[in-house]
TORKOL-4160 file (C-alpha; in steps of 0.2 Angstrom, whole numbers, padded with zeros to 4 digits, m for minus):
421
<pt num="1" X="0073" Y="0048" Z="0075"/>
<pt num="2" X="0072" Y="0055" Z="0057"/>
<pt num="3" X="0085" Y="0045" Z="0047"/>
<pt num="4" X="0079" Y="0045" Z="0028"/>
<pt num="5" X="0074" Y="0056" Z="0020"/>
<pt num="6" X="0053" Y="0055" Z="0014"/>
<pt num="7" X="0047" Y="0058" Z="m0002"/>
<pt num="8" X="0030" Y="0061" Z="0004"/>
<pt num="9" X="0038" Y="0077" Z="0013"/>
<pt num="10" X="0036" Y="0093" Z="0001"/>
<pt num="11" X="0020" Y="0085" Z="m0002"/>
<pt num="12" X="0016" Y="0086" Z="0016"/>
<pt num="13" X="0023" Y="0103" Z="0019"/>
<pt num="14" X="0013" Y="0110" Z="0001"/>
<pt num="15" X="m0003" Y="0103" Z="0010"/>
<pt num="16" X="m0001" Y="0111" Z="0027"/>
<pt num="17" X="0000" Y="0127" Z="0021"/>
<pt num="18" X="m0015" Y="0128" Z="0013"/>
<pt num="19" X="m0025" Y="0119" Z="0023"/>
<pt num="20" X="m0034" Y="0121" Z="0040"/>
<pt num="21" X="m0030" Y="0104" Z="0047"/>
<pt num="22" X="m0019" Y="0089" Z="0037"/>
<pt num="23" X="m0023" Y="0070" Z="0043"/>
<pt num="24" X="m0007" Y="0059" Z="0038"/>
<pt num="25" X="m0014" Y="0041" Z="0039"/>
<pt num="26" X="m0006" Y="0024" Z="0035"/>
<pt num="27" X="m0001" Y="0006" Z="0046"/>
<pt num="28" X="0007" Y="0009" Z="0064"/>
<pt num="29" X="0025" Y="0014" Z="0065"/>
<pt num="30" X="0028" Y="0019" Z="0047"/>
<pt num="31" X="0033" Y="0038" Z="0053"/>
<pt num="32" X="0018" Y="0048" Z="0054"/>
<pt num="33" X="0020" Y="0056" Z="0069"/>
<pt num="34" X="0040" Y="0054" Z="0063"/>
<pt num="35" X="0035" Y="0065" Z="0050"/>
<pt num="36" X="0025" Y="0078" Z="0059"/>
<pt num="37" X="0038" Y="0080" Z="0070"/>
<pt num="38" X="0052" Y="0084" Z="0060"/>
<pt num="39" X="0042" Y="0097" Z="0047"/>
<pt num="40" X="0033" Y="0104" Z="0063"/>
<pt num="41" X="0041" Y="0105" Z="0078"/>
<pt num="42" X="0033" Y="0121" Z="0084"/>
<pt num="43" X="0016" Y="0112" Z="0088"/>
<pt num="44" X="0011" Y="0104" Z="0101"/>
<pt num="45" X="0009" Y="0085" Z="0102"/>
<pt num="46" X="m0003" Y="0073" Z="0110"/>
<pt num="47" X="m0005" Y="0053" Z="0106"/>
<pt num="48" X="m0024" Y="0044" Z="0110"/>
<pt num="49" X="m0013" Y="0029" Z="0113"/>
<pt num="50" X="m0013" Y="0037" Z="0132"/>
<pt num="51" X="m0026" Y="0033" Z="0142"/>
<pt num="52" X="m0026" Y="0050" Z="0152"/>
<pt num="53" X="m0024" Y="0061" Z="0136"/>
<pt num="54" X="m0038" Y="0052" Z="0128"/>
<pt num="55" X="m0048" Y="0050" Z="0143"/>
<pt num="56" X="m0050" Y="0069" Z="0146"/>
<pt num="57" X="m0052" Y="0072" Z="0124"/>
<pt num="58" X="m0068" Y="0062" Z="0127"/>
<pt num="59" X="m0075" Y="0068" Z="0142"/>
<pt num="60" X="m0073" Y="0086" Z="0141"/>
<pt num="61" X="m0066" Y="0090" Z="0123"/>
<pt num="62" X="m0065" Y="0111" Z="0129"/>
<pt num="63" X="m0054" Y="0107" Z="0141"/>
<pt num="64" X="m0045" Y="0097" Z="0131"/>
<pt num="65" X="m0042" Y="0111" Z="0119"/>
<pt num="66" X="m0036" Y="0125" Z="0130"/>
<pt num="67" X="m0023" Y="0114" Z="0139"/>
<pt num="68" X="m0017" Y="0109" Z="0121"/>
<pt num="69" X="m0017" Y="0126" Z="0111"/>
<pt num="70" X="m0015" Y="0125" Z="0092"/>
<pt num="71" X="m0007" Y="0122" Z="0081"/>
<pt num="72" X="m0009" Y="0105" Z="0087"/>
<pt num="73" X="m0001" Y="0089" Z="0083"/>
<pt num="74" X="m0014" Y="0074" Z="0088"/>
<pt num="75" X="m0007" Y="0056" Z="0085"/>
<pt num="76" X="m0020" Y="0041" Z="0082"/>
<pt num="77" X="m0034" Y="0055" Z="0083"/>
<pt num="78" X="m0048" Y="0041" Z="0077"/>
<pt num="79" X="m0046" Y="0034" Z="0093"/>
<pt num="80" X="m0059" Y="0048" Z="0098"/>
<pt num="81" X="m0072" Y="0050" Z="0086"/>
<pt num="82" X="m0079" Y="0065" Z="0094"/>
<pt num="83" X="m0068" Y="0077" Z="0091"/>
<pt num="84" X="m0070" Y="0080" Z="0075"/>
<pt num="85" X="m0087" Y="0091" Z="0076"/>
<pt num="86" X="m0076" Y="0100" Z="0089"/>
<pt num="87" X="m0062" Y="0103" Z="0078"/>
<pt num="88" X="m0073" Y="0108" Z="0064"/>
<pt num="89" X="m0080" Y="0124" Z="0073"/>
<pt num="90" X="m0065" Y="0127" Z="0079"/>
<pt num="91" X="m0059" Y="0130" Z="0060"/>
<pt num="92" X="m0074" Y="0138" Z="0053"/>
<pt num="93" X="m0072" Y="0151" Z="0066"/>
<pt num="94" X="m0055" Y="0156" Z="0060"/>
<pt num="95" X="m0045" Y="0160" Z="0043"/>
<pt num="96" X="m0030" Y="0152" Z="0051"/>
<pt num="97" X="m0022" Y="0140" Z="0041"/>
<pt num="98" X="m0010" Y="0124" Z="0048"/>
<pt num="99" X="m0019" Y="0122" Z="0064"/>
<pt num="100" X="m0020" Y="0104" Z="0067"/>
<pt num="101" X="m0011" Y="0089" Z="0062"/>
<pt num="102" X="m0018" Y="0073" Z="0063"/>
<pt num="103" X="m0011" Y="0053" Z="0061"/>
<pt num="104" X="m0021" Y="0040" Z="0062"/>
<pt num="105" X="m0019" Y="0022" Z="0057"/>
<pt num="106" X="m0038" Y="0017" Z="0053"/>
<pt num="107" X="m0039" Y="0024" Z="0035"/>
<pt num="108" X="m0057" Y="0019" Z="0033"/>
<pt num="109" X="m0061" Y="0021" Z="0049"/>
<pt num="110" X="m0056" Y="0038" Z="0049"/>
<pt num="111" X="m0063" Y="0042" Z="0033"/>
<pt num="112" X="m0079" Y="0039" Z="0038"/>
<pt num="113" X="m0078" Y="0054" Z="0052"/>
<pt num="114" X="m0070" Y="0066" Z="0042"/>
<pt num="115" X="m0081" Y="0064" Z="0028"/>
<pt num="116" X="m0097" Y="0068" Z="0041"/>
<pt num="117" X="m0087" Y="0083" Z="0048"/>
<pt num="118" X="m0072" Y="0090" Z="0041"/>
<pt num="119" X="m0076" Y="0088" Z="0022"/>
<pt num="120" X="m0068" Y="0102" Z="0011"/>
<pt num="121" X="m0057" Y="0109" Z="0027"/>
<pt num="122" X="m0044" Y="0094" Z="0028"/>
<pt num="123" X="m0030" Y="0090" Z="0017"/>
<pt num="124" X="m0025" Y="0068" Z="0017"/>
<pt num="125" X="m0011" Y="0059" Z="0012"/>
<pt num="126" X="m0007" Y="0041" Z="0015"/>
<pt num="127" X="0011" Y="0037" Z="0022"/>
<pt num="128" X="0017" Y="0020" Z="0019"/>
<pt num="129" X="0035" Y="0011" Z="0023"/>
<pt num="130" X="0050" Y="0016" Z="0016"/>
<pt num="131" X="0053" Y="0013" Z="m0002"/>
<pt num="132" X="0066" Y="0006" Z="m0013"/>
<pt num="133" X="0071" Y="0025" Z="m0020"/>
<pt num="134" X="0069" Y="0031" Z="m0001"/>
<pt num="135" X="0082" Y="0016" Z="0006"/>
<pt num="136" X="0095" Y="0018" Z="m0008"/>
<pt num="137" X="0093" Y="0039" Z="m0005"/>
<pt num="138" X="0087" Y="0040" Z="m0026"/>
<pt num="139" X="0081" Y="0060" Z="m0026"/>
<pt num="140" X="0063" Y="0055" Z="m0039"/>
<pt num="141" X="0048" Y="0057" Z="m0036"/>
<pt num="142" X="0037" Y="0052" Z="m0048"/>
<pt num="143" X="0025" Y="0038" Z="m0050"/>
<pt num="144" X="0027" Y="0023" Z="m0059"/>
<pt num="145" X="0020" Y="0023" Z="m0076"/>
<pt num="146" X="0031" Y="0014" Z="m0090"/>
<pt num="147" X="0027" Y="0030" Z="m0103"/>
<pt num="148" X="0043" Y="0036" Z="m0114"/>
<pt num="149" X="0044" Y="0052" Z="m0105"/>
<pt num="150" X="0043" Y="0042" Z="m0087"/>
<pt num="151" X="0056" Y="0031" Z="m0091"/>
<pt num="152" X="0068" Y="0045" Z="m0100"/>
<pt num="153" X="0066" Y="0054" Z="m0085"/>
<pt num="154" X="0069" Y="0039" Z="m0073"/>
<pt num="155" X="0085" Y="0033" Z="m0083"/>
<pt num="156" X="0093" Y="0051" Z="m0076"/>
<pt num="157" X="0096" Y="0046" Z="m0057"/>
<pt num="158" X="0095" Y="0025" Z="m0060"/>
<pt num="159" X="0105" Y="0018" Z="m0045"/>
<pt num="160" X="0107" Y="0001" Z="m0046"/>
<pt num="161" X="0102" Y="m0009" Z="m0031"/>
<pt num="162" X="0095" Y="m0026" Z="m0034"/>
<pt num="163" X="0113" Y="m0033" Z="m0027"/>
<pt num="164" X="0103" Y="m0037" Z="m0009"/>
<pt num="165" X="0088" Y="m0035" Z="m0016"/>
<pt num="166" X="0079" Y="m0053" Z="m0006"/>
<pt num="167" X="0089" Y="m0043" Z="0011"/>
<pt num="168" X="0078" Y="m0030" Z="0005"/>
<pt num="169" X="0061" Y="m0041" Z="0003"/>
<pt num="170" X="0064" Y="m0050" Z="0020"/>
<pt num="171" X="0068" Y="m0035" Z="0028"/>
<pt num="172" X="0053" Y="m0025" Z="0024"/>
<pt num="173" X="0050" Y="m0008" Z="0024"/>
<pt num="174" X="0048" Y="m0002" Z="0042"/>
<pt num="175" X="0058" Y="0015" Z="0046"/>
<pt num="176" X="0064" Y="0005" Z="0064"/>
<pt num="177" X="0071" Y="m0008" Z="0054"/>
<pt num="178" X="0084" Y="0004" Z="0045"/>
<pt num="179" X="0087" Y="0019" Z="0059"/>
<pt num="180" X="0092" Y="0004" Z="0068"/>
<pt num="181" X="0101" Y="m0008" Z="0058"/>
<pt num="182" X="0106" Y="m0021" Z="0075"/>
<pt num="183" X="0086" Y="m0021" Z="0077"/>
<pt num="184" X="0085" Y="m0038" Z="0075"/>
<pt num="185" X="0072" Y="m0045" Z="0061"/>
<pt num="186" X="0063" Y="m0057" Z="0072"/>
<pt num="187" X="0060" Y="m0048" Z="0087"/>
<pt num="188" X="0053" Y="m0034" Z="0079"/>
<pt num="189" X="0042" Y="m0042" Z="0070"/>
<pt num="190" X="0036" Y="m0053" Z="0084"/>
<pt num="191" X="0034" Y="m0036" Z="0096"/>
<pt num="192" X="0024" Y="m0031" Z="0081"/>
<pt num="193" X="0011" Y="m0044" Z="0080"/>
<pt num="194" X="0010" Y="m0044" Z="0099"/>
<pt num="195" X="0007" Y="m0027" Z="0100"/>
<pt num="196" X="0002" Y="m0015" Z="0087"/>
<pt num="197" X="m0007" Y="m0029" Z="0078"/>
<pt num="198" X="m0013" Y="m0038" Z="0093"/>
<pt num="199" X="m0019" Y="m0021" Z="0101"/>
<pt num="200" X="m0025" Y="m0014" Z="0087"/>
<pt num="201" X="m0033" Y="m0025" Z="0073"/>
<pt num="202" X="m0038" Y="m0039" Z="0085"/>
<pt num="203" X="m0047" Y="m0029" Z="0096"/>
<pt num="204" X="m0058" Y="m0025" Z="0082"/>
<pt num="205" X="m0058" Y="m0043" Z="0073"/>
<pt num="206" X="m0063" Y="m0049" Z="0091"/>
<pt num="207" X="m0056" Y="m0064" Z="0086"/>
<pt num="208" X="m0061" Y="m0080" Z="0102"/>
<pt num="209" X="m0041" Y="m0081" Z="0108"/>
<pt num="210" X="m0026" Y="m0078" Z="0100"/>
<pt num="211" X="m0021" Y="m0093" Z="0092"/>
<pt num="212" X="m0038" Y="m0090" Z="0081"/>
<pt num="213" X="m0030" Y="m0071" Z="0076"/>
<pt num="214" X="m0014" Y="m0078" Z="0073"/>
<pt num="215" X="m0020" Y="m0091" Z="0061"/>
<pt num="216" X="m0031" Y="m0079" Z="0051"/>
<pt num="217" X="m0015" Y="m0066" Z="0051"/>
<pt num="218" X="m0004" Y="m0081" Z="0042"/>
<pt num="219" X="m0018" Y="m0085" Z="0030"/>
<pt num="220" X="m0020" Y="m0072" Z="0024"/>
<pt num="221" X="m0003" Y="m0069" Z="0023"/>
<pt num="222" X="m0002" Y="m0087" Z="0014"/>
<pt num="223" X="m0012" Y="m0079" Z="0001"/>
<pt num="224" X="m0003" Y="m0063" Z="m0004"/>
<pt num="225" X="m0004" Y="m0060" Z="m0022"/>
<pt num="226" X="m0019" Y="m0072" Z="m0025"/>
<pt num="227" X="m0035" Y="m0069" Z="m0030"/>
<pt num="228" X="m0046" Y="m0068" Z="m0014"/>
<pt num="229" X="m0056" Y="m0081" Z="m0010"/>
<pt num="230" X="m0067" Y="m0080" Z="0006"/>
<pt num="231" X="m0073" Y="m0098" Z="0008"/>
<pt num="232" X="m0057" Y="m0103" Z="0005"/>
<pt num="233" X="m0048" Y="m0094" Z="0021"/>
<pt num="234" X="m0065" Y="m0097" Z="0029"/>
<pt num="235" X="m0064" Y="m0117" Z="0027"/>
<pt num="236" X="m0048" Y="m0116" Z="0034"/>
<pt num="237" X="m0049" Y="m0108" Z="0050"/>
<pt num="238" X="m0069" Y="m0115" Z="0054"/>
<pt num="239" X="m0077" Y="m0099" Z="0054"/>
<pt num="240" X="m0091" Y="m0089" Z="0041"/>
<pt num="241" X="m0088" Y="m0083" Z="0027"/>
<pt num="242" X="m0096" Y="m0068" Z="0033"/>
<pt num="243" X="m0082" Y="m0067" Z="0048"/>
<pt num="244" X="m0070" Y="m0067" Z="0035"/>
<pt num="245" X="m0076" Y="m0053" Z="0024"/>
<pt num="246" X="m0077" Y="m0041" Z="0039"/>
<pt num="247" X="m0060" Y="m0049" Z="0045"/>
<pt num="248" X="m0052" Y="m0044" Z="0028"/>
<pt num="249" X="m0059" Y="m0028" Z="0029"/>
<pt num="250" X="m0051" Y="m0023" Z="0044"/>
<pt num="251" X="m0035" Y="m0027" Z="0041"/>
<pt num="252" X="m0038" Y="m0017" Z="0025"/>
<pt num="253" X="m0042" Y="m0001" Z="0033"/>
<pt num="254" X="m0028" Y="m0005" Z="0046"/>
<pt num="255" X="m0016" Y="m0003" Z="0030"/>
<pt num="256" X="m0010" Y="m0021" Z="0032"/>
<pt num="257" X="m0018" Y="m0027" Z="0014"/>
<pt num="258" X="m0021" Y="m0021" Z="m0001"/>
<pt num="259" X="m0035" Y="m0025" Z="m0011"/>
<pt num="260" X="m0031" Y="m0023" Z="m0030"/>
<pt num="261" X="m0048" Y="m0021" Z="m0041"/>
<pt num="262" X="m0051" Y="m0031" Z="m0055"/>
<pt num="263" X="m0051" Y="m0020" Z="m0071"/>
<pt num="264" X="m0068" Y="m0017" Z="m0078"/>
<pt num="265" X="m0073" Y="m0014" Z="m0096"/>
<pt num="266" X="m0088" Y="m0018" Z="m0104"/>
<pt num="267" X="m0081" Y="m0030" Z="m0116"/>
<pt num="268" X="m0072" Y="m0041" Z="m0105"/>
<pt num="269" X="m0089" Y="m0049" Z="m0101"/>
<pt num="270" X="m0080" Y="m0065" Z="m0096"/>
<pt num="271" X="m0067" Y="m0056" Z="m0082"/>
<pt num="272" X="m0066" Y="m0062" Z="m0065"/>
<pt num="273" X="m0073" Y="m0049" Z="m0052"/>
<pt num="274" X="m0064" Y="m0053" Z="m0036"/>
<pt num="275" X="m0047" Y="m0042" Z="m0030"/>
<pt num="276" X="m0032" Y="m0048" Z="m0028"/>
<pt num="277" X="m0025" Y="m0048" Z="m0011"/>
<pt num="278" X="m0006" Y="m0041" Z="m0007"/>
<pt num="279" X="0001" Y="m0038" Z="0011"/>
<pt num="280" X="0008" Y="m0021" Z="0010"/>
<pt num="281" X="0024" Y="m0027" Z="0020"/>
<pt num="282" X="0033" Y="m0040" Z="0013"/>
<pt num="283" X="0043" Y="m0043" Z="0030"/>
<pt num="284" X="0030" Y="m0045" Z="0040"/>
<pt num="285" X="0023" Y="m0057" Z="0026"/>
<pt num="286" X="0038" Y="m0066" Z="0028"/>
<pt num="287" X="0038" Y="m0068" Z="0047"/>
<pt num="288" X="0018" Y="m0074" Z="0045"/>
<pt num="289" X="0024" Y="m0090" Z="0032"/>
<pt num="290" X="0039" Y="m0093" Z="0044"/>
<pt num="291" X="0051" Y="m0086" Z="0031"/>
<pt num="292" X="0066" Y="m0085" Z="0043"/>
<pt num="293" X="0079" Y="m0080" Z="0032"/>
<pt num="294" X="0082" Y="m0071" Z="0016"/>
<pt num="295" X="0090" Y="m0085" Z="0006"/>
<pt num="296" X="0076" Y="m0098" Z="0013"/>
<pt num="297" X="0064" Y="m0087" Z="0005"/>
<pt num="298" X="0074" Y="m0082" Z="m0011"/>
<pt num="299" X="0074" Y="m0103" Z="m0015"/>
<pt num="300" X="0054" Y="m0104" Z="m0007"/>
<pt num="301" X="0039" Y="m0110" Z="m0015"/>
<pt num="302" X="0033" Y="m0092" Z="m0009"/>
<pt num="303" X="0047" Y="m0081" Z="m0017"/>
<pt num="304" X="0036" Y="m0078" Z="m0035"/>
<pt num="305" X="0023" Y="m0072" Z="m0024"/>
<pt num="306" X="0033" Y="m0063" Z="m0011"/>
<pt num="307" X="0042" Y="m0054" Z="m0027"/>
<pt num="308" X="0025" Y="m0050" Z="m0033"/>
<pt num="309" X="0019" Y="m0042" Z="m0018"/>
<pt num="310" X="0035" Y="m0031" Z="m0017"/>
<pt num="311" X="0036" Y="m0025" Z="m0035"/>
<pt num="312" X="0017" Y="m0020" Z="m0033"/>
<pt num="313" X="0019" Y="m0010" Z="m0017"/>
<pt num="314" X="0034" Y="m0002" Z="m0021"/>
<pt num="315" X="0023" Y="0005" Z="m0038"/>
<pt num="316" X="0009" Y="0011" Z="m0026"/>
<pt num="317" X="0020" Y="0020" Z="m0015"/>
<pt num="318" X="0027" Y="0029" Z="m0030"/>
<pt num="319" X="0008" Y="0034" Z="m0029"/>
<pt num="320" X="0007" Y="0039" Z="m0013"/>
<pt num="321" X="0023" Y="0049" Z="m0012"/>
<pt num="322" X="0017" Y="0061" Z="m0023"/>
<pt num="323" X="0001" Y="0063" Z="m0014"/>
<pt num="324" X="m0011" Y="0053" Z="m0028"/>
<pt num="325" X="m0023" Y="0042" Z="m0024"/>
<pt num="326" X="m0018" Y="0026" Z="m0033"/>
<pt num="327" X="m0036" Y="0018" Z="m0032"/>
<pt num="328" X="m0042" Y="0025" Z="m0048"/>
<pt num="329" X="m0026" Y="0021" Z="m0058"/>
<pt num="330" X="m0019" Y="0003" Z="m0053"/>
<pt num="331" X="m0030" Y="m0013" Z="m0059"/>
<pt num="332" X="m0025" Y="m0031" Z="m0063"/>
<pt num="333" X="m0034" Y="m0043" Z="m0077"/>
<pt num="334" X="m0038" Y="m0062" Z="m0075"/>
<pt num="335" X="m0053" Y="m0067" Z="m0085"/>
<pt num="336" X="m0056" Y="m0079" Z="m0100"/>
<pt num="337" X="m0059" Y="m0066" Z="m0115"/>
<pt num="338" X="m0043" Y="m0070" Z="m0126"/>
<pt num="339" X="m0049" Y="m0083" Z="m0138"/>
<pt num="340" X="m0036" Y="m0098" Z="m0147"/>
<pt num="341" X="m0038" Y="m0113" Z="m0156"/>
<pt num="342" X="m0039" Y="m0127" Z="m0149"/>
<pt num="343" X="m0030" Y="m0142" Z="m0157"/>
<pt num="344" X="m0045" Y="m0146" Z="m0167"/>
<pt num="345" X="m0046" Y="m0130" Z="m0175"/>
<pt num="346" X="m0060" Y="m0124" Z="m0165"/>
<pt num="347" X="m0060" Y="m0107" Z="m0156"/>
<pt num="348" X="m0062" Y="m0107" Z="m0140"/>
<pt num="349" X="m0061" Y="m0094" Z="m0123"/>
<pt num="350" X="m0045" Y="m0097" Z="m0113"/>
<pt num="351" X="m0040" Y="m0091" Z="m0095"/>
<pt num="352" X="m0025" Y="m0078" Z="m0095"/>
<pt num="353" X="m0022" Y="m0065" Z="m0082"/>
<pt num="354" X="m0011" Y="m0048" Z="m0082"/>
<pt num="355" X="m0002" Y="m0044" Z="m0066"/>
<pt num="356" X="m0005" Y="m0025" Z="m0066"/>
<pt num="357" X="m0014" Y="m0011" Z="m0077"/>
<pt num="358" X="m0010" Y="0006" Z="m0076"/>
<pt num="359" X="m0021" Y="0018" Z="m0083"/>
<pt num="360" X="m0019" Y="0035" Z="m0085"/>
<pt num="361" X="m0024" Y="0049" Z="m0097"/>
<pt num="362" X="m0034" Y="0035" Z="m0108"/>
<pt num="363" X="m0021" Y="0024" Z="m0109"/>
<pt num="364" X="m0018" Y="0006" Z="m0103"/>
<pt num="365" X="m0004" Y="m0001" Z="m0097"/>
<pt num="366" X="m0001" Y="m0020" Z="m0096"/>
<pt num="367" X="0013" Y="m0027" Z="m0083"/>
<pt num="368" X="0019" Y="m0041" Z="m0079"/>
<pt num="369" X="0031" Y="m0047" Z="m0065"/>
<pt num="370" X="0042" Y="m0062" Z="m0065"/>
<pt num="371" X="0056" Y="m0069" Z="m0054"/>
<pt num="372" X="0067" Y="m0071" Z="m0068"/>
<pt num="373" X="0082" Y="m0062" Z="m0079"/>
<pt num="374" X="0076" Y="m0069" Z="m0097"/>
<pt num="375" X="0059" Y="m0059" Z="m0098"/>
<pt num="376" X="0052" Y="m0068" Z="m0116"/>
<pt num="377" X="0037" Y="m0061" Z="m0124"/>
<pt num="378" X="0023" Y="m0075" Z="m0122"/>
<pt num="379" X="0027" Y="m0069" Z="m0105"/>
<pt num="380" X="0016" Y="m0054" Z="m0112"/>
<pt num="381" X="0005" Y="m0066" Z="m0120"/>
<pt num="382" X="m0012" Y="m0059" Z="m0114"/>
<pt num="383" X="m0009" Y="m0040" Z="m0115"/>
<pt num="384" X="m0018" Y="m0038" Z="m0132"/>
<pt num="385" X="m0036" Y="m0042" Z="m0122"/>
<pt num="386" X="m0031" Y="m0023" Z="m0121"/>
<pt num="387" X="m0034" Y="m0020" Z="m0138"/>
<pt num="388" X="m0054" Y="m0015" Z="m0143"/>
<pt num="389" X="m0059" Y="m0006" Z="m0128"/>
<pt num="390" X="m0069" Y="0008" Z="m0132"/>
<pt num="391" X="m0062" Y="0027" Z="m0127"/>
<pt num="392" X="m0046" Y="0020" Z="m0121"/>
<pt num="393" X="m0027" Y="0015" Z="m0131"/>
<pt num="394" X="m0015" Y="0000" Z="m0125"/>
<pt num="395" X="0002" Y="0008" Z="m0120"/>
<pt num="396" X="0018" Y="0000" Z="m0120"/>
<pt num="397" X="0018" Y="m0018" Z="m0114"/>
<pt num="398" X="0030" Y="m0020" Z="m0098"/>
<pt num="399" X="0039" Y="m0036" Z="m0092"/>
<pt num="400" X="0046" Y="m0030" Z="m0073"/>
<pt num="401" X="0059" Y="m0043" Z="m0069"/>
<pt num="402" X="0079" Y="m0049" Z="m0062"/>
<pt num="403" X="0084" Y="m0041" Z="m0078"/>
<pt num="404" X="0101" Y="m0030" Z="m0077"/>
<pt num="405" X="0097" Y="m0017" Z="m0091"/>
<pt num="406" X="0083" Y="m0011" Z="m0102"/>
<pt num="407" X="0077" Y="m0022" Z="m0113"/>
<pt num="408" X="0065" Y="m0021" Z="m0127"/>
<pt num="409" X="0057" Y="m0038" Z="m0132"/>
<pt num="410" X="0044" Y="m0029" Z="m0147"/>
<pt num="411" X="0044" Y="m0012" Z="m0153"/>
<pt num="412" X="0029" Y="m0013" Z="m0138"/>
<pt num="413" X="0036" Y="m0025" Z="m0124"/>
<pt num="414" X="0050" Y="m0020" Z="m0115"/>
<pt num="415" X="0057" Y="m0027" Z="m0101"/>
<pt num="416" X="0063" Y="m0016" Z="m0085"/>
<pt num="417" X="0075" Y="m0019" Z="m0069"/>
<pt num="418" X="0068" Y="m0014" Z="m0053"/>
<pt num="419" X="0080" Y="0002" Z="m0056"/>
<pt num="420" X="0066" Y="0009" Z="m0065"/>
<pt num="421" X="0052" Y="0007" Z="m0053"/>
């Protein structure tokens, strides 16, 4: 049932009409096929999540075809690789535009066919939960950069709605979770794991049984908003380092992680190289860790990093609501580049880090997130390892925090509510 309102959806019916084929991909049940359905009802739908449908796609792909005329909606299409050389001289042999639609939630996966046969002839967007401005029914849809102009324009439609804001956190950002508020928490969450994730991500991990899947799940879950460390989850659940790696990376193409780059510059020789790892659902984050309530995790060892994770995807789904590929933009800093005295007067290198780095049109950003409503300024303490970097100028500092107004700290550190996000 389409209840609230996407932002991603101009964007979505913008690509359709100029392109032969659109693929919308992202995590199971955050509304692709939702989506589709609602913009385009007049096509016809299939799902590879039935045997039949799939079965007969694969073993005679023209018949296929003629029992499911376009335009043709096809859900978890990378679940038969071998349409797609099919579905490529289908559209080279028309002008037609909007023919198929596509979901699929193995980004990378996917990625990997439609770069070897439908290259320059498919539109693709990434769908994610619901966002905070998509909940609270905010009509923006612009993506997060703490710019003058961002925030004059943002300050227009602010609706404040930190008020349940851990509700929010625990909750997560699954569409089924607000179209049907009596859903309750755990029981989705355990049919989640049990079955999307289970048939899904396991079945590629191959994990020995399920206990060992589960463990990895809540380790990596454990870890959210840390610096990833392979040995480390490794050593913990008595498997390779190797397993781990490709492990991470299929829960990374299944959308269930994020990976956030280190930022590279040549003069930040002494920068740590490793991402940072985020679960992109903080609910299902919180059902992992066996936080069972919103107020046992607001008052958790976890809730800093929890409130990390949220405030991070919330800023890449601004991204991928207006159809941009965040990749390119978003970076965090940890490194030992900034240099201090020591108490003996000597200089030395010391070990700071910088939550987020936006960068856009030569400019860098610095954020930092806290769990707290007196934002202070040494809280911004390592933003000017910014400074110096050839071809590129350090923006306004932002402190993203519990604050309840705008707040500038320095004529270049300011400190914004969620509101603004």
């Amino acid at each position: 049932m389409y209840t609230i309102k996407r932002h991603i959806e101009p964007v979505v019916e913008r690509r359709a009409k100029n392109s032969k084929a659109i693929l919308l991909t992202g995590p199971r049940q955050v509304g692709k096929s939702t989506l589709f359905n609602h913009l385009f009802s007049n096509a016809n739908q299939v799902t590879f999540d039935d045997d039949l449908t799939l079965a007969q796609a694969e073993t005679d792909i023209n018949l296929f075809l003629l029992n499911n005329p376009i335009p043709l909606m096809i859900d978890e299409v990378q679940k038969c690789p071998s349409i797609f050389n099919r579905l490529k001289i289908i559209m080279d042999k028309s002008d037609r535009l909007s023919c198929f639609y596509l979901t699929g939630s193995q980004k990378m996966q996917l990625m990997e066919n439609v770069s070897d046969s439908l290259a320059g002839r498919i539109s693709i967007l990434d769908l994610d939960g619901l966002s905070l401005r998509e909940i609270n029914g905010i009509d923006f849809n612009r993506h997060f950069v703490p710019s003058q102009e961002y925030i004059q324009e943002r300050e227009k439609c602010l609706k404040p709605y930190t008020a349940n804001l851990w509700d929010t956190i625990h909750r997560g950002s699954y569409p089924e979770l607000y179209a049907n508020p009596e859903r309750e928490w755990i029981d989705y969450y355990q049919s989640y794991v049990r079955t999307y994730l289970e048939r899904d991500v396991n079945r590629l991990i191959k994990a020995k049984n399920y206990t060992t899947f589960v463990r990895f799940l809540t380790a990596t879950a454990a870890r959210t908003g840390q610096i990833l460390n392979y040995a480390n989850i490794a050593s913990e659940l008595s498997v390779s380092e190797v397993t781990v790696k490709e492990w991470i990376s299929i829960l990374e193409r299944s959308g269930i992680i994020y990976l956030l780059k280190p930022f590279s510059a040549n003069v930040l020789n002494r920068a740590i190289k490793t991402p940072k790892l985020y679960f992109r659902d903080t609910g299902l984050c919180c059902y992992l860790t066996r936080w069972l309530t919103p107020e046992t995790l607001k008052n958790g060892a976890m809730a800093g990093p929890i409130f990390e994770t949220f405030v991070v995807n919330e800023i890449l789904k601004s991204y991928a609501n207006e159809g941009l590929d965040f990749d390119f933009d978003v970076f965090f800093y940890n490194g030992k580049d900034k240099k201090r005295k020591n108490d003996k007067g000597k200089t030395v290198n010391v070990e700071g880090e910088i939550d987020m780095i936006i960068q856009e049109n030569g400019i860098l950003y610095p954020i930092e997130i806290k769990m707290s409503a007196m934002p202070k300024t040494d809280m911004a303490a390592e933003f000017d390892v910014l400074d110096g970097i050839p071809d590129k100028k350090r923006g306004i500092g932002t402190i993203i925090c519990l604050i309840d107004r705008k707040l500038y700290l320095r004529e270049n550190l300011l400190a914004l509510p969620l509101e603004y996000i």
